[in-house]
BASE-782126 format. One record per residue (C-alpha): residue in one letter; z, x, y. Coordinates in steps of 0.2 Angstrom, whole numbers, padded with zeros to 4 digits, always signed. Each point is the difference from the previous one (the first is absolute). Last residue first. Layout:
<nodes>
aZXY/...
</nodes>
This chain:
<nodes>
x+0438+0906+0645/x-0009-0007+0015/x-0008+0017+0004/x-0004+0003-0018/x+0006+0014-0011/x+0014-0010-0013/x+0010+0016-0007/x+0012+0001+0016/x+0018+0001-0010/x-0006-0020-0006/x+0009-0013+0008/x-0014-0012+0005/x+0000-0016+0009/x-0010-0014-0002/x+0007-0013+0013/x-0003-0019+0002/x+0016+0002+0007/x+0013+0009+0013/x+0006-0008+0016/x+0016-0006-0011/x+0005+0019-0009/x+0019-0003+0008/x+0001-0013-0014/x+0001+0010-0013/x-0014+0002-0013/x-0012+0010+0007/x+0016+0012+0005/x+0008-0001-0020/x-0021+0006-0004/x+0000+0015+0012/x+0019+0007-0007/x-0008-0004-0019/x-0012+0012+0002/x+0010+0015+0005/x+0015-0005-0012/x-0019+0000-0014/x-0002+0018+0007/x-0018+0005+0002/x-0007+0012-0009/x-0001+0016+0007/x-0016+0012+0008/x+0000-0009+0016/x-0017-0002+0004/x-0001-0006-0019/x-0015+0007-0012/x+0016+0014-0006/x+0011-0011-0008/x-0014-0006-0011/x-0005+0015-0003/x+0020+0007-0003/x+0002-0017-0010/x-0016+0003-0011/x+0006+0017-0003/x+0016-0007-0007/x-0010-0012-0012/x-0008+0016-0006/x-0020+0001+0005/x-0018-0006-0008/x-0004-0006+0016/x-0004-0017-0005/x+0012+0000-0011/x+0013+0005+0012/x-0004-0010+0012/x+0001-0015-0013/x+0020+0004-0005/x+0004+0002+0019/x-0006-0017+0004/x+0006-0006-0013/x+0018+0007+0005/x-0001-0005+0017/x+0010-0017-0005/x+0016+0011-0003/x+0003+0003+0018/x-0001+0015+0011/x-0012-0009+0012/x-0018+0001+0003/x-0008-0011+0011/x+0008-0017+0005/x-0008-0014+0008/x+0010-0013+0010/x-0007-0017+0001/x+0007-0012+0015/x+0001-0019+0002/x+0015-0006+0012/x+0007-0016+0000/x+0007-0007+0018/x-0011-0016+0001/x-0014+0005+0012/x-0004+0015-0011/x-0006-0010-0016/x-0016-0004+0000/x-0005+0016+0006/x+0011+0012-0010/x-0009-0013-0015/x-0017+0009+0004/x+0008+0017-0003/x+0011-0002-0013/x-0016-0006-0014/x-0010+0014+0008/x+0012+0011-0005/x+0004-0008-0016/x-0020+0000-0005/x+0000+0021+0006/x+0013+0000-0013/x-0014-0008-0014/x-0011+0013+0003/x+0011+0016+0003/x+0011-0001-0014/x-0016-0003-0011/x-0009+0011+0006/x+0014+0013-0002/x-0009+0014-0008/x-0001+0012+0015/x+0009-0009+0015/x-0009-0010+0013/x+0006+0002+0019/x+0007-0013+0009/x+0004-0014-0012/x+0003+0017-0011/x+0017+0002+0009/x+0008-0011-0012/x+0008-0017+0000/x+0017-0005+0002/x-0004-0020+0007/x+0015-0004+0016/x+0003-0017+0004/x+0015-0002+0013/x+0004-0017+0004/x+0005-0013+0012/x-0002-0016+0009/x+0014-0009-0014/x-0012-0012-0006/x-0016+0012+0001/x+0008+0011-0011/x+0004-0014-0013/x-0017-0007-0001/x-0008+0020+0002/x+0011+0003-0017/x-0013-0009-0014/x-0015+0007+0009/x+0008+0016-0002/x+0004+0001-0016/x-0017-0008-0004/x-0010+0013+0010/x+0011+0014-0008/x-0002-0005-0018/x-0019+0001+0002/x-0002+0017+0007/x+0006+0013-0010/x+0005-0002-0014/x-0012-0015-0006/x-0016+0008+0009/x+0004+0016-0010/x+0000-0010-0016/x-0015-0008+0002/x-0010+0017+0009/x+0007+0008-0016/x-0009-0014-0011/x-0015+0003+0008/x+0000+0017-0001/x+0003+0017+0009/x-0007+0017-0005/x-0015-0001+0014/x+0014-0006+0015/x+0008+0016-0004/x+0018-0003-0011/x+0019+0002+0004/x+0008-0014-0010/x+0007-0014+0011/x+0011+0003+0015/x+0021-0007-0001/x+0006-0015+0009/x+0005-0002+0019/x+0004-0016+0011/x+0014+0007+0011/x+0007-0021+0006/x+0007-0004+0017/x+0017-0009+0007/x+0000-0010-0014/x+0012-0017+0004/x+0010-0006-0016/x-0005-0017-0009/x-0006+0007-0015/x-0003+0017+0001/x+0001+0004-0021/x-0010-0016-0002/x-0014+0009+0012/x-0002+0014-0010/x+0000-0011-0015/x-0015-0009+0010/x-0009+0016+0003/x+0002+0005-0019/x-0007-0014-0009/x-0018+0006-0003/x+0006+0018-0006/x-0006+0016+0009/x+0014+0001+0010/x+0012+0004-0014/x+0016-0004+0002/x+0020+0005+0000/x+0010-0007+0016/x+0012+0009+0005/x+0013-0004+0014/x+0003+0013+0010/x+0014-0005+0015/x+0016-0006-0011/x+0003+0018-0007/x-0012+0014+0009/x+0003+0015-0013/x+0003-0011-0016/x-0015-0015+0006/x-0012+0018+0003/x+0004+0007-0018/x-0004-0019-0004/x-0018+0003+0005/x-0003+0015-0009/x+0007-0007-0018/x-0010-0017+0004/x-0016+0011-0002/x-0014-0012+0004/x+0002-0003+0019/x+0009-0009+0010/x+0012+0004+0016/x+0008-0017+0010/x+0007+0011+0015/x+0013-0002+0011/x+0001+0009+0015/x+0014+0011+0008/x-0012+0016+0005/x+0004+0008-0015/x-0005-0014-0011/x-0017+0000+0011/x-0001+0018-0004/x+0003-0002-0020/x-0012-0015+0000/x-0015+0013+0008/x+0004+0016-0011/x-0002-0014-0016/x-0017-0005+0006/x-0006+0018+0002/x+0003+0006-0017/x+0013-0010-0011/x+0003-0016-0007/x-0002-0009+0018/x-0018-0008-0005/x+0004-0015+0012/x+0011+0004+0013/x+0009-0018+0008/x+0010-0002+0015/x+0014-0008+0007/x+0009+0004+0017/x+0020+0004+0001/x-0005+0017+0009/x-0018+0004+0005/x+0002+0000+0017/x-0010+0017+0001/x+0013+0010+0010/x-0009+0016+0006/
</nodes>
């Protein structure tokens, strides 16, 4: 299928490694230009090497004050065709082991930053009568995960953040929509892995198998598998699609709407 991505802008936040990365190295392979950032500059100009004039990195840390308005200095006055709006989980922990000042920190990863990126881009969307907005979350909007409360609470904010402005915005050609991983063979599994084990007094490899195992599956999901899904939300063939939660997940979330 031809996704009419070719010669369009868009911009991967968290797009170091993991999930985020898969997603800028499909759009690049579909003939998009991507504006990558993330911490690790070393990771992001790999990307600038392999897809010269077409990735364009941008190192930052989402969690700092002045990050949606560098993000938007990098843009300038190009068009964005759509936005992966994606950052990193806080520490694996059950709601009774959390504090306030993780709640603070969680709400400032995860939440915050995104509401005033995408405030700041809806002016500029709206302008040109489209957009693609597309928030990586996790499959735990569904479905809680052990010791994610936090991950669980303040994504379930995003969602509901995405959702009511699908609405606002539908009649002008941008489209809103969460998708909400389960687990992929990434990197970022890793505390979860390191917890189970714990708790289950097993080898880090036995947690894998368990973990492997609780999926209808039995695998991982590929992160080439995940980022297919995401390039589709995110081209322009995907236009009767928004105010969607949708899950990519081997199975694991159990409800009918899942």
């Amino acid at each position: 299928m031809e996704l009419g991505l070719r010669n369009q802008l868009f911009v991967v936040t968290g797009a170091s490694s993991g999930l985020g990365r898969a997603v800028a190295e499909t759009l690049l392979l579909e003939g998009a230009s991507v504006i990558v950032t993330g911490r690790r500059i070393g990771l992001l100009q790999e990307m600038e090497a392999a897809f010269p004039g077409r990735a364009e990195a941008l190192q930052s840390d989402i969690a700092h004050d002045k990050f949606p308005q560098t993000l938007l200095n990098k843009v300038g006055n190009r068009q964005i065709s759509g936005i992966l709006i994606n950052a990193g989980g806080p520490p694996a922990k059950a709601a009774i082991e959390t504090t306030i000042a993780d709640w603070d920190e969680a709400y400032k990863t995860l939440l915050r930053w995104k509401v005033e990126l995408v405030l700041k881009l809806i002016p500029t969307l709206q302008k040109s009568g489209y957009g693609r907005l597309l928030f990586l979350e996790s499959m735990s909007v569904k479905q809680p995960i052990e010791n994610l409360a936090l991950s669980t609470s303040l994504r379930l904010a995003v969602v509901g953040f995405a959702k009511s402005l699908s609405q606002e915005l539908a009649h002008s050609g941008i489209t809103v929509n969460v998708i909400a991983p389960g687990s992929h063979d990434t990197k970022a599994l890793e505390r979860i892995f390191e917890r189970k084990s714990q708790d289950h007094g097993i080898s880090l490899s036995d947690a894998r198998k368990l973990s492997e195992q609780e999926i209808p599956v039995h695998r991982l999901g590929r992160p080439a598998e995940f980022a297919s899904l995401a390039a589709w939300l995110l081209s322009p063939v995907s236009g009767y699609v928004t105010g969607q939660t949708i899950s990519a997940d081997g199975g694991a979330v159990k409800g009918i709407f899942g």
